[in-house]
C-alpha positions as a LaTeX table, in Angstrom:
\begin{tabular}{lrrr}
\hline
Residue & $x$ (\AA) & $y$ (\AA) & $z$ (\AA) \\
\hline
Unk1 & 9.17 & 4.11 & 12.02 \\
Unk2 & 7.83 & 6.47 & 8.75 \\
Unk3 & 5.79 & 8.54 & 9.66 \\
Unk4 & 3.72 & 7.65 & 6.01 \\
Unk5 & 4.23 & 5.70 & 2.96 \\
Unk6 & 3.26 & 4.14 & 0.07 \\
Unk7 & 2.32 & 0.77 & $-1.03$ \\
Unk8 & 0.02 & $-1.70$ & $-2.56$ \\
Unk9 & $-3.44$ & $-1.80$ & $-1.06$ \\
Unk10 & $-3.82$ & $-5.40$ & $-2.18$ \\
Unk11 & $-2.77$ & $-8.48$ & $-3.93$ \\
Unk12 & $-3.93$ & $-8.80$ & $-7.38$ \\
Unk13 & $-2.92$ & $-9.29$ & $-11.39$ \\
Unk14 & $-3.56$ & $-7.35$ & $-14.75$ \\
Unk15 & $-3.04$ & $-8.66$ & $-18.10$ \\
Unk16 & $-2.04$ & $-6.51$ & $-20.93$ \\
Unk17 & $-1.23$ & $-7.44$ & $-24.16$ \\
Unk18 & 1.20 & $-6.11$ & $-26.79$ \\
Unk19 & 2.13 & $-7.63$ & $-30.09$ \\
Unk20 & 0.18 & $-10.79$ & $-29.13$ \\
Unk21 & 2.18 & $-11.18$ & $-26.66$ \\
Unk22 & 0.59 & $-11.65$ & $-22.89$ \\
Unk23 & 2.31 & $-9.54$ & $-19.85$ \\
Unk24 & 0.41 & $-10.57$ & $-16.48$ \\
Unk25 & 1.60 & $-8.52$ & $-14.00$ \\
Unk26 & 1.24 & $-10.04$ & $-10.33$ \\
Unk27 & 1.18 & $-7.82$ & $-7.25$ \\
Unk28 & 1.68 & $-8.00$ & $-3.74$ \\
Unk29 & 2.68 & $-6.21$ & $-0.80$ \\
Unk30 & 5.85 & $-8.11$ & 0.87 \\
Unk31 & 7.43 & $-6.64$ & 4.06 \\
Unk32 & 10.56 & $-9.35$ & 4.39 \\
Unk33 & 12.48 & $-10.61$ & 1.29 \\
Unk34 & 11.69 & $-14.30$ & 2.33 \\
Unk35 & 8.13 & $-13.40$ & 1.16 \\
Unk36 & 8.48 & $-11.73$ & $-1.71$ \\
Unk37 & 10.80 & $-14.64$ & $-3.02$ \\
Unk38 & 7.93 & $-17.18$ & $-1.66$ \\
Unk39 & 5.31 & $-14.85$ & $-4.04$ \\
Unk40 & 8.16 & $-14.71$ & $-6.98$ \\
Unk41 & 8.10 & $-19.25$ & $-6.44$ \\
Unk42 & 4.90 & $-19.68$ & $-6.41$ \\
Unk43 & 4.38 & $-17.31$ & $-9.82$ \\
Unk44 & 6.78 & $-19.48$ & $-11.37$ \\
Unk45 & 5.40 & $-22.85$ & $-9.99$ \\
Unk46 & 1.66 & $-21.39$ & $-11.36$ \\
Unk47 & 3.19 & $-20.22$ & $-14.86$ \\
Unk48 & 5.39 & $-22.93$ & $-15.48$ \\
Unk49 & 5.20 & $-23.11$ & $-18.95$ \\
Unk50 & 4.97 & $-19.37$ & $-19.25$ \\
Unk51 & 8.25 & $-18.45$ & $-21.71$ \\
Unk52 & 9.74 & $-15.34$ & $-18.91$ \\
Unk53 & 8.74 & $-14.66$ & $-15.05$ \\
Unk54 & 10.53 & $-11.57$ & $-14.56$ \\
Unk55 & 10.22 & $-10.19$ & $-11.34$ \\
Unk56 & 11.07 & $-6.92$ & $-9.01$ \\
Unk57 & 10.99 & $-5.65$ & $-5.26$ \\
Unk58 & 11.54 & $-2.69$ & $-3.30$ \\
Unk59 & 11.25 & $-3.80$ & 0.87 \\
Unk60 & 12.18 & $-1.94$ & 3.90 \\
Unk61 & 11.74 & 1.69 & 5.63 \\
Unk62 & 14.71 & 2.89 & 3.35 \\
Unk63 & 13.96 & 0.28 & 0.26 \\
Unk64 & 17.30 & $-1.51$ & 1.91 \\
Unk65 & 16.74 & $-4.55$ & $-0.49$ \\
Unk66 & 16.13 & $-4.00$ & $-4.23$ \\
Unk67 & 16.01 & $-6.66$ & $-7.00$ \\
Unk68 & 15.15 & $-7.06$ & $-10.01$ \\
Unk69 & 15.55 & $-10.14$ & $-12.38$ \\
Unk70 & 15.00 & $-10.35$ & $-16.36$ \\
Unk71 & 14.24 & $-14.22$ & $-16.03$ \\
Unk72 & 16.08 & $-15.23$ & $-19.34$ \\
Unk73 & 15.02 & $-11.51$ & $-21.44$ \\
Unk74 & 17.86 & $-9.32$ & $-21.91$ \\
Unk75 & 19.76 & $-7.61$ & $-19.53$ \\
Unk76 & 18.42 & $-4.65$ & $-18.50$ \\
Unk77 & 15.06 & $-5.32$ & $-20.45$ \\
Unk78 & 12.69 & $-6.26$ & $-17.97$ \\
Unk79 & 13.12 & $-6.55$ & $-14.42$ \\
Unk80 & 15.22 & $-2.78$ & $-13.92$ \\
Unk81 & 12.04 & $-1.44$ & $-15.50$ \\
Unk82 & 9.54 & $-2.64$ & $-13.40$ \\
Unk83 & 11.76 & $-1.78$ & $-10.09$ \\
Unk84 & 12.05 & 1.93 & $-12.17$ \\
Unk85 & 7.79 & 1.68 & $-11.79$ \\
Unk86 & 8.16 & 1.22 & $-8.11$ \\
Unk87 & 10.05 & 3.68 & $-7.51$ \\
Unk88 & 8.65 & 6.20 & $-9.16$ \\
Unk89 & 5.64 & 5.72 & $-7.91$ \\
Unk90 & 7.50 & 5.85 & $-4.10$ \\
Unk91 & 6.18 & 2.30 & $-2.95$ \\
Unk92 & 7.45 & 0.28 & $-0.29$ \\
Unk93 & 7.41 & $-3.03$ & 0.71 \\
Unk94 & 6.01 & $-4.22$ & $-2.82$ \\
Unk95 & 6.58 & $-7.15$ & $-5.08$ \\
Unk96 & 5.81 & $-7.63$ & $-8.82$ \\
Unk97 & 6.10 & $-10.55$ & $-11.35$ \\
Unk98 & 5.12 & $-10.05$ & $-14.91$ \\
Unk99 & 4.43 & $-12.84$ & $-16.56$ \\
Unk100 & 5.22 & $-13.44$ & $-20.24$ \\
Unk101 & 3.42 & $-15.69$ & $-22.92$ \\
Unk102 & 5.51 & $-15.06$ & $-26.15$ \\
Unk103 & 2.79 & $-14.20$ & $-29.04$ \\
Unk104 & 5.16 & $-14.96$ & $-32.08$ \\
Unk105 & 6.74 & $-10.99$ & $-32.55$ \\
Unk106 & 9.79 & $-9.81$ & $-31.32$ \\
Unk107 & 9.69 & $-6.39$ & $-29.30$ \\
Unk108 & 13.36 & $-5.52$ & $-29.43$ \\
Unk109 & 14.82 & $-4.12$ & $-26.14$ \\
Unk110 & 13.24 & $-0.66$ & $-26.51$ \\
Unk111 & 10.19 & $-2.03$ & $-26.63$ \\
Unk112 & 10.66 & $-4.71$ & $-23.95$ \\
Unk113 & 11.51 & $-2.23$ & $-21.38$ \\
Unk114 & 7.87 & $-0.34$ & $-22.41$ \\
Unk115 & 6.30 & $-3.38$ & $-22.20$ \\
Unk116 & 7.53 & $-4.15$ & $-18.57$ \\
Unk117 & 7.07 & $-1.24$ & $-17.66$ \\
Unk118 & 3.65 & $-0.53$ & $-19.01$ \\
Unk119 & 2.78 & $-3.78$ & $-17.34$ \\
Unk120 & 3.93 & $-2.81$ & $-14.31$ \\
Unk121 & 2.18 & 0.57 & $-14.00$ \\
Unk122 & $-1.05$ & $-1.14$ & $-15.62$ \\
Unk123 & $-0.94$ & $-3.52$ & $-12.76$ \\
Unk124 & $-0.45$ & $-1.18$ & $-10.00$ \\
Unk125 & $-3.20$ & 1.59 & $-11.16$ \\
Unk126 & $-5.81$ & $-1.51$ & $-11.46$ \\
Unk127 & $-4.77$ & $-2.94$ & $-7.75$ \\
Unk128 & $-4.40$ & 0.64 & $-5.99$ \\
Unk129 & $-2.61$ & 2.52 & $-4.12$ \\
Unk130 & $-2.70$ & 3.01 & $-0.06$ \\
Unk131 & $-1.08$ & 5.69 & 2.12 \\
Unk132 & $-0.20$ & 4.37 & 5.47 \\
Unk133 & $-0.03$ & 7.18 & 7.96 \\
Unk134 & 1.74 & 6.48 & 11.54 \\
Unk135 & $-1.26$ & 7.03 & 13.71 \\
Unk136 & $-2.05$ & 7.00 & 17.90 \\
Unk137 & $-5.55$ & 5.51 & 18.90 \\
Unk138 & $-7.03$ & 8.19 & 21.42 \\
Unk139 & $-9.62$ & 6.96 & 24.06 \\
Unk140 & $-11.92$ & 9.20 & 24.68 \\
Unk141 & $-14.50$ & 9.02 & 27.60 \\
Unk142 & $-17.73$ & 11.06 & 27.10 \\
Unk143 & $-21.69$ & 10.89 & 28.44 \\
Unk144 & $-23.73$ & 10.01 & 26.17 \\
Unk145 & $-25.29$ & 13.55 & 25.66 \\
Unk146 & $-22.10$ & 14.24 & 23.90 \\
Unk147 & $-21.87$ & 11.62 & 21.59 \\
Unk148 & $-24.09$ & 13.11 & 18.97 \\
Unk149 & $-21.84$ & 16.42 & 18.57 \\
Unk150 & $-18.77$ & 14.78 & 18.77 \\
Unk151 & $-19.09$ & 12.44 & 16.10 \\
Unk152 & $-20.71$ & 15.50 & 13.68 \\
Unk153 & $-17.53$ & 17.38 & 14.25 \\
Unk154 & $-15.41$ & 14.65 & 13.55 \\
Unk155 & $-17.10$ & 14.20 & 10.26 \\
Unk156 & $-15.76$ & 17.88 & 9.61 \\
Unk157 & $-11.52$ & 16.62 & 10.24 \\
Unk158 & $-9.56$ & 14.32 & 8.95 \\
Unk159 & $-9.57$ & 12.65 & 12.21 \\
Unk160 & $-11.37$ & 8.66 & 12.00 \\
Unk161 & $-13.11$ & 6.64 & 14.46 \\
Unk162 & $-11.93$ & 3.05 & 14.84 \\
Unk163 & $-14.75$ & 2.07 & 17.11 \\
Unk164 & $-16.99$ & 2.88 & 19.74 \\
Unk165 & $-18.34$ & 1.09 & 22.73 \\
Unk166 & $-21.01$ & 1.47 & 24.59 \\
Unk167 & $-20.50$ & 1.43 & 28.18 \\
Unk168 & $-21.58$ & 3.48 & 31.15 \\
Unk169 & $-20.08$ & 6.13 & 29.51 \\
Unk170 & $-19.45$ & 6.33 & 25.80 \\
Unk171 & $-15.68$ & 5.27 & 24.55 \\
Unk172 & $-14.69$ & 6.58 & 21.11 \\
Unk173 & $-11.49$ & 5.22 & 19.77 \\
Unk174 & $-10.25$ & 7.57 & 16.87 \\
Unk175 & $-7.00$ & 7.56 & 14.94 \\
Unk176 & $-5.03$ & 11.05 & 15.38 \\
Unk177 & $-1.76$ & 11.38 & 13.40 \\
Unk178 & 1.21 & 11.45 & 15.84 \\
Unk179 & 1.92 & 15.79 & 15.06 \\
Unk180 & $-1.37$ & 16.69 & 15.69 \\
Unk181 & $-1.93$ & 14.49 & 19.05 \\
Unk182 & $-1.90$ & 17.36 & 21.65 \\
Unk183 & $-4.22$ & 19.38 & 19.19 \\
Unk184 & $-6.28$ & 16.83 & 18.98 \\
Unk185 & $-6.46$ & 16.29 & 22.93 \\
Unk186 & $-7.15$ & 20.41 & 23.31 \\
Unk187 & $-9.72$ & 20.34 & 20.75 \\
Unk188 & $-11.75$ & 17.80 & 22.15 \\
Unk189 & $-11.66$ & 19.14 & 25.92 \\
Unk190 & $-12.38$ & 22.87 & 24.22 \\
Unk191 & $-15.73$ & 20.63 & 22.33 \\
Unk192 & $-16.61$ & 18.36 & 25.36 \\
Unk193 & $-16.43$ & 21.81 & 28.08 \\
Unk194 & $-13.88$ & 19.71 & 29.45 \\
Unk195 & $-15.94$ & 17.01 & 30.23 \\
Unk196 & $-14.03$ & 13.92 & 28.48 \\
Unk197 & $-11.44$ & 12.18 & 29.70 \\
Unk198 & $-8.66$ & 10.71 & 27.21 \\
Unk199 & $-5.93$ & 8.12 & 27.43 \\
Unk200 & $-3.41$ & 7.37 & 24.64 \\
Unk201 & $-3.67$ & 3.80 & 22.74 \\
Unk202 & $-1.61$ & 1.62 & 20.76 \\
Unk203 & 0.15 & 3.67 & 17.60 \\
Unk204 & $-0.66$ & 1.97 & 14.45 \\
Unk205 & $-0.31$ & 2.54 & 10.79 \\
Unk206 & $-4.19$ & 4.05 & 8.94 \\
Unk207 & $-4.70$ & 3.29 & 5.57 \\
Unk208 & $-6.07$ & 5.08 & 2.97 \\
Unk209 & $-6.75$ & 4.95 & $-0.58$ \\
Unk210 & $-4.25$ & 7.21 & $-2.78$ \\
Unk211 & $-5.40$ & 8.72 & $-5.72$ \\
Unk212 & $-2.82$ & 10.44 & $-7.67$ \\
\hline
\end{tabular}
């Protein structure tokens, strides 16, 4: 597993438009190409009467599958430069279909490919960006009297809490990045005067917003 990357935070669409010309750019995070080609479908089936679909993906830990298809625009014109966006901007696991309603003026393929493109990176700024970070959940056990401290110094680190329940004793769930996990468990007893007691969870991807 990756230790971090990049994707989409959401699913979403932005509409430009250039030359009268409409470019709706759908996005949405795909992690098998079976879904991104169900998103790409459905586009289509919405847009039917749209005059291009033109669509992209990058999936998998080492972006394994790539496509990209111009839907009837020339080669090279539309789909390459919105998988050029993706990659650029380093995301994963990411679909896009940009929509075009022909507005009467001819672009030429220079300014196709700036279109697509712009669309693209248009589409992806208004959405967002997320950083998943490989992460461990670390129980930890504390009284009560602790709880106060413990969540102020946490505050302080780029460690998060996931949850806490309220038992006989206080369990704090928190997210520690997988590096920093012995640290993390020499920290807290060094807080807590040794006086916690911590079991390793499930290892999860965090996500975070990414703001370039």
């Amino acid at each position: 597993m990756l230790t971090h990357y990049f994707t989409v935070k959401q699913s979403g669409e932005h509409e430009i438009n250039i030359q009268k010309s409409r470019f709706i750019a759908h996005i949405k995070r795909a992690e098998t190409e079976i879904e991104a080609q169900e998103f790409i479908q459905a586009i289509k089936k919405q847009h039917w009467n749209a005059t291009h679909n033109c669509s992209a993906y990058l999936i998998g830990e080492h972006d394994q599958i790539q496509k990209a298809n111009d839907d009837g625009e020339p080669s090279g014109t539309a789909g390459v430069p919105m998988l050029e966006v993706l990659k650029k901007r380093n995301l994963k696991d990411t679909v896009v279909v940009v929509t075009r309603y022909f507005g009467g003026i001819k672009l030429g393929a220079g300014g196709l490919i700036r279109a697509y493109g712009k669309a693209t990176s248009e589409g992806l700024d208004s959405i967002g960006i997320i950083e998943r970070k490989l992460s461990q959940v670390v129980h930890v056990k504390i009284d009560y009297t602790w709880l106060g401290k413990i969540e102020k110094e946490l505050r302080a680190t780029e460690y998060k809490i996931k949850e806490i329940h309220y038992l006989d004793k206080v369990e704090v769930e928190i997210f520690v990045n997988e590096s920093h996990i012995q640290a993390f468990m020499d920290w807290m007893v060094d807080l807590t005067n040794g006086q916690c007691s911590m079991e390793k969870g499930e290892t999860v991807y965090l996500e975070e917003d990414y703001v370039r």
